[in-house]
N, C-alpha and C positions, 0 to 999 in steps of 0.2 A: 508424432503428435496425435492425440485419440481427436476424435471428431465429433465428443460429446461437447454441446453449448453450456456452457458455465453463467453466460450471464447474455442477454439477449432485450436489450430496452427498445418498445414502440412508439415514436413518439413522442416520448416524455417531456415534460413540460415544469419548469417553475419558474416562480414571481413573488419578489421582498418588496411588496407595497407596489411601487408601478414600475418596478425595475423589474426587465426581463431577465431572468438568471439562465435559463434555461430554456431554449424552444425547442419542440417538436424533435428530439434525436430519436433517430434509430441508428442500432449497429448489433452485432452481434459478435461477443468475442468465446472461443473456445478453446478446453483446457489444453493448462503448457503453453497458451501464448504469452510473450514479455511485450504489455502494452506502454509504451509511453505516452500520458499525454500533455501535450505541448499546448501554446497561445500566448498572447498578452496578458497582462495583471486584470485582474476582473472578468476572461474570459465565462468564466463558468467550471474551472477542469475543479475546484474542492468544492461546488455545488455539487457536480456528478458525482466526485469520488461519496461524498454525505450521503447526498440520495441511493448512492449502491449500498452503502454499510448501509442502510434503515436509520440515518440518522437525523436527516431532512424528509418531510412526508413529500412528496410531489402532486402537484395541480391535477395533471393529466397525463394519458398515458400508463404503460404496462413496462413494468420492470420483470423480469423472471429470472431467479436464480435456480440453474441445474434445473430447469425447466417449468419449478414453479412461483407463482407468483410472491413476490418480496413480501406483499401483506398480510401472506398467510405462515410468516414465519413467526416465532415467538422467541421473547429473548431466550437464549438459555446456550443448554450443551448442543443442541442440533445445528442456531445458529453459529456458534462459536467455531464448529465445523467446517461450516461453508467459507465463512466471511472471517479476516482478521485483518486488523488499520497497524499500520506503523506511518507514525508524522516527524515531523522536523522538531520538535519538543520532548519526542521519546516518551512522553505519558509513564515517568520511571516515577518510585520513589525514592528521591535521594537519599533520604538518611537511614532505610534500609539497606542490608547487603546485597550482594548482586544477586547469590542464590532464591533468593525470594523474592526478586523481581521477575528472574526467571520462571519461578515455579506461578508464579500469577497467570502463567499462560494455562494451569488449569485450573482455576477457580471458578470457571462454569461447569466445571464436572464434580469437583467437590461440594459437599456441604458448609454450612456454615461451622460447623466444630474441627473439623477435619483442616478448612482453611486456617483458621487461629491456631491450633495445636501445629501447624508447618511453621509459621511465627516463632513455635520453639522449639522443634525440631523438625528440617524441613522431612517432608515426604516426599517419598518419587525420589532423593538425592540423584539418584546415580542417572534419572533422563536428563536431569538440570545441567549435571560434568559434564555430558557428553555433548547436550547441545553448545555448553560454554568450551568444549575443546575444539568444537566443529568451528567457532568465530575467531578462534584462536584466544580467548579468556583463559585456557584452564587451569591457572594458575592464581584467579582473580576472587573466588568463585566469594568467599568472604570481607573483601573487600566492602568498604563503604561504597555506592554506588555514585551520592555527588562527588565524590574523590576523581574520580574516575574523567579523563578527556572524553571530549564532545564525541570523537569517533568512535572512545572506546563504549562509552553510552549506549550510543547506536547499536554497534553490537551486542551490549544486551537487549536492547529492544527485539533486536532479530532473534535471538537466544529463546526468548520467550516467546514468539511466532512459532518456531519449531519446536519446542513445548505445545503449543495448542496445537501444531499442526491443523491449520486450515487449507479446504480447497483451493479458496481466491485470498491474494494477498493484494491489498490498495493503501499502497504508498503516498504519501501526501505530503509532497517537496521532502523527501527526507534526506537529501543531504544539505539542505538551504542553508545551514549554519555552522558549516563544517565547510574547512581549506579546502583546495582543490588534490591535493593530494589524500586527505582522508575521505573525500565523497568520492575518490576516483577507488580508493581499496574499497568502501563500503558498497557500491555497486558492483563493482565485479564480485565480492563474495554472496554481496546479495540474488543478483541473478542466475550465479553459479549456482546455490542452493536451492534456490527455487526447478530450476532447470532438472536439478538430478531430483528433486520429488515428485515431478510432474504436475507441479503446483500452475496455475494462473497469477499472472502478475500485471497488476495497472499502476506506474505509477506517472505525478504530475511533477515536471521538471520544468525549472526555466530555462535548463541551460540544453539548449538542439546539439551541444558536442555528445554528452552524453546520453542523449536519445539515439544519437546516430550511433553510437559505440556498444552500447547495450542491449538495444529492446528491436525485435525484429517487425515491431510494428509502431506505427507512429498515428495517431489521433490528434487534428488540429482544433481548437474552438477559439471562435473568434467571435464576438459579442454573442455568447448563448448558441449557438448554432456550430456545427462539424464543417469546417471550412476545407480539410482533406483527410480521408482517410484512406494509408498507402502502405506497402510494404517498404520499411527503414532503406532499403537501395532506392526506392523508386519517388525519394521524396528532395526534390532540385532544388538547388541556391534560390532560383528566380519563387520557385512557391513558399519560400520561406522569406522571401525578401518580401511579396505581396502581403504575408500574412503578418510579417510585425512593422509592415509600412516603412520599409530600407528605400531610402532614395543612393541612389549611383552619386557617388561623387565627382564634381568637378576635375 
């Protein structure tokens, strides 16, 4: 694992009217780490993951990505580099084919002609097959994409992450709408891919089986604050029972 900082918040702080979303985190995660992070509903972990994409502005506090400050990025092809979101709604176009949901992963490098004219005949095809044969799709690739199962969805969602190929990827519940048996393949292919890129991975889980299973690190938030942050062996029954208020049964 390299030992450059990928993303490094001081601090940081947010507030929706007089609701604390966020207080004061610090932490520092660096590349090729698989961050999971865990809490209660309302903690804060899609405040954080927003405020890392630049999609929440924050109060106070220093954000840095790859060591510099988050405000001094602009949208475009450099950001789209750094940072890439996959969520639990897949952000697909259903009644496009899968291939051009795919290829959306480079429409920050494309123009606006270049985009439309893929619309009718895609460009790049052949990094689109490859990332859809890496998800196991490659046989999909024309397919209507609402056609397509929740899991298989999700894998194009990923399909097109690896199309943009980004540094840091921030997951946001993405298997929340998916059986246990297709959020258990889509994490394991998810983390495997990321792993052989030497990518960065946060994502937010409700479920502590697959934090423990997947991510070798674990981030807790409990009302807006980091209540533990631990290496995935070193995180006990007893602090996970404090942190979503488990009483011992009778």
């Amino acid at each position: 694992m390299s030992s450059k900082t990928m993303i490094e918040a001081k601090n940081i702080s947010k507030h929706f009217e007089r609701k604390i979303a966020l207080s004061s985190l610090s932490f520092s995660i660096k590349q090729g780490e698989l961050v999971a992070l865990i809490g209660p509903s309302g903690a804060g972990k899609t405040t954080l993951l927003n405020s890392i994409a630049g999609i929440l502005s924050l109060e106070d506090g220093d954000l840095l990505i790859d060591s510099k400050p988050l405000k001094d990025y602009k949208r475009g092809k450099k950001f789209a580099k750094k940072i890439g979101v996959i969520r639990q709604q897949f952000d697909l176009i259903g009644p496009l084919a899968v291939i051009h949901n795919v290829l959306a992963g480079k429409l920050s490098e494309w123009g606006f002609f270049k985009s439309l004219f893929s619309l009718l005949i895609p460009q790049e095809k052949e990094l689109a097959l490859k990332a859809l044969e890496r998800v196991g799709l490659g046989n999909k690739h024309y397919e209507i994409t609402s056609t397509l199962s929740g899991g298989e969805q999700q894998r194009v969602a990923m399909a097109r992450l690896m199309v943009q190929k980004p540094e840091i990827i921030l997951a946001d519940e993405p298997v929340a709408s998916l059986d246990p048996a297709r959020a258990d393949d889509v994490l394991s292919m998810l983390t495997k891919i990321v792993s052989e890129e030497n990518q960065t991975l946060i994502a937010s889980l409700h479920s502590v089986e697959y934090a423990r299973k997947y991510f070798t690190r674990i981030i807790s938030l409990k009302n807006g604050e980091i209540f533990f942050d631990l290496p995935t062996e070193k995180v006990s029954d007893e602090l996970l029972k404090e942190l979503y208020h488990l009483k011992e049964q009778d």
